[in-house]
C-alpha positions as CSV (number, residue, x, y, z in Angstrom):
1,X,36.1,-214.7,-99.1
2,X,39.5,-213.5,-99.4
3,X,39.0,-212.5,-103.6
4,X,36.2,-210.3,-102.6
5,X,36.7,-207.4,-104.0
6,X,35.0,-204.1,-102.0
7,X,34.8,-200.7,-104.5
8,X,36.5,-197.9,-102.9
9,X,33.7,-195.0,-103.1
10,X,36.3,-191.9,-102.1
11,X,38.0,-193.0,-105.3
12,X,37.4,-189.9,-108.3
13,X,36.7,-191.1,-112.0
14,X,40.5,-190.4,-113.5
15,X,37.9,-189.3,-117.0
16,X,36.9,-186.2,-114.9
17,X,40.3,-185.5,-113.2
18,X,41.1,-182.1,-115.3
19,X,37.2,-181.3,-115.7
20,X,37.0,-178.9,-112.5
21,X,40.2,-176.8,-113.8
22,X,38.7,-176.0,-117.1
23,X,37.4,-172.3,-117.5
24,X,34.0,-172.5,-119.7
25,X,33.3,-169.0,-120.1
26,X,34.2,-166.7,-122.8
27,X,37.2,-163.8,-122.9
28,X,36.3,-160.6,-122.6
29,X,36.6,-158.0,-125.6
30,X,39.3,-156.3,-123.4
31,X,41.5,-159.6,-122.9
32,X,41.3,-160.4,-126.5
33,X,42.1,-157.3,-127.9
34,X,45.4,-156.8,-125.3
35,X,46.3,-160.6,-125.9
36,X,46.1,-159.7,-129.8
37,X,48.5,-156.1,-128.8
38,X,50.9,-158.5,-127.2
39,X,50.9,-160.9,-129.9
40,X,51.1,-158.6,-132.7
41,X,53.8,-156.3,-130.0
42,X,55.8,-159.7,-129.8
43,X,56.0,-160.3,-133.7
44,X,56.8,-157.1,-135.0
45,X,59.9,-157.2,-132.5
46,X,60.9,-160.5,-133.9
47,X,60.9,-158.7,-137.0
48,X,62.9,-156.2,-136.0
49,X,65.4,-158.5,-134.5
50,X,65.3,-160.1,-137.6
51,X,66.0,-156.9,-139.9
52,X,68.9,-155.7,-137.6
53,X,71.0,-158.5,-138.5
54,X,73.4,-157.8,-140.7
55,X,73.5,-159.7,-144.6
56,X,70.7,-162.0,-143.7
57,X,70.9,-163.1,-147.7
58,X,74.2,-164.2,-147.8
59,X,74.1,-165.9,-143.9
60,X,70.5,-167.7,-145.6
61,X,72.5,-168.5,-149.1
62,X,75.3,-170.2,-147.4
63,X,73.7,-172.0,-144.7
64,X,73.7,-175.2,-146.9
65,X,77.7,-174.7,-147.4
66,X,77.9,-174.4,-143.9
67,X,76.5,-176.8,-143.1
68,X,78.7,-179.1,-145.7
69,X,81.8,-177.8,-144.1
70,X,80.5,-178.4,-140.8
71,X,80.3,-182.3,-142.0
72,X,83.2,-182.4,-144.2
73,X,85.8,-181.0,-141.3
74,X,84.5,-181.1,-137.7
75,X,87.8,-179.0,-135.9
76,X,86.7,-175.8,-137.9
77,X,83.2,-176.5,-137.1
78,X,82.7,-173.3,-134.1
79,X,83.7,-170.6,-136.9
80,X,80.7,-172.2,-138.7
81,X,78.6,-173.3,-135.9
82,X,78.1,-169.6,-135.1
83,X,76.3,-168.6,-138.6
84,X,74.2,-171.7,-138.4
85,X,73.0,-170.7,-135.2
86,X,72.0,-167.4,-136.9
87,X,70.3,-168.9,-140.0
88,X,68.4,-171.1,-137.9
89,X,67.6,-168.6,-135.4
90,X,66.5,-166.2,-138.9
91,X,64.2,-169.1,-140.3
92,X,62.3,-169.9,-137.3
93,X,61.6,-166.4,-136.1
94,X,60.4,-165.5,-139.0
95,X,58.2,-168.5,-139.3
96,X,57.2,-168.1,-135.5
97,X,56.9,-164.0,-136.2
98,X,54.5,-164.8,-139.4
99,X,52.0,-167.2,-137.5
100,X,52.0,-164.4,-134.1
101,X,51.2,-162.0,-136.7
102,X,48.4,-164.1,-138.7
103,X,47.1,-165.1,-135.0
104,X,46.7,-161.6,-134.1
105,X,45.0,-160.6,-137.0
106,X,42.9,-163.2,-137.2
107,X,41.7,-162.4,-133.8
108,X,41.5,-158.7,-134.3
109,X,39.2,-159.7,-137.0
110,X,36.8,-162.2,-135.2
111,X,36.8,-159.5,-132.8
112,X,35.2,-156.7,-134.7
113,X,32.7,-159.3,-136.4
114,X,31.5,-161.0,-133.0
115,X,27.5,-159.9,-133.0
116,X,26.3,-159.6,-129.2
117,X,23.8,-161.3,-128.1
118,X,20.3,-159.9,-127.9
119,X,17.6,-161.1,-126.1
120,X,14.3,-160.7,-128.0
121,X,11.4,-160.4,-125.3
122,X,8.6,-160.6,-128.0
C-alpha cells in the first residue's frame, strides 16, 4: 500500500509550458515596415560608425601582425590590444551591419509582394 502511487491532477504537461505565451497572429503592415526602418536605421549607422574610423585598411592589414606581437611579447600587449579591439570591432559590425541590412530588405520586399486575402462569396 505504501508504493501506491496517486497522479497529481493540478500538475500542467511541462510539453505545453511556453504554449500560452506564444503570439499566433500575424504582424501588421505597419509593424513590419517600422521594424524594417529600424533595422535598416540601425545598419546604416553601423556603417557610418564604421566609415568614421580612421585608416580602416591598414588597422584590417595588420591585425594579423598584431596579433603576432601580441603573442610574441605580452608587456607591450595594451599598445596593441587597442587596434585589435578596433579590427575586431570593424569585422563584426560590418558582418552584423550587412545581415540588418539583407534582413531589412528582404522584409521590405515580402512586404510589397504579400497578396491580401479575398474572400470569394461565389
Amino acid at each position: 500500500m505504501v508504493d501506491l502511487k496517486i497522479p497529481n491532477l493540478n500538475k500542467k504537461s511541462n510539453k505545453f509550458f511556453l504554449k500560452k505565451k506564444l503570439t499566433l497572429r500575424r504582424k501588421s503592415k505597419r509593424k513590419l515596415i517600422n521594424e524594417s526602418i529600424i533595422m535598416l536605421s540601425l545598419s546604416i549607422f553601423i556603417f557610418y560608425l564604421n566609415y568614421i574610423i580612421p585608416n580602416q585598411i591598414s588597422i584590417l592589414n595588420n591585425l594579423s601582425n598584431n596579433f603576432n606581437k601580441l603573442f610574441a611579447n605580452f608587456l607591450l600587449s595594451l599598445s596593441y590590444f587597442y587596434e585589435i579591439c578596433i579590427g575586431l570591432f570593424i569585422i563584426i559590425s560590418l558582418i552584423f551591419a550587412l545581415i540588418l541590412m539583407l534582413g531589412s530588405l528582404s522584409r521590405f520586399i515580402k512586404i510589397m509582394k504579400r497578396k491580401k486575402r479575398r474572400i470569394n462569396l461565389n
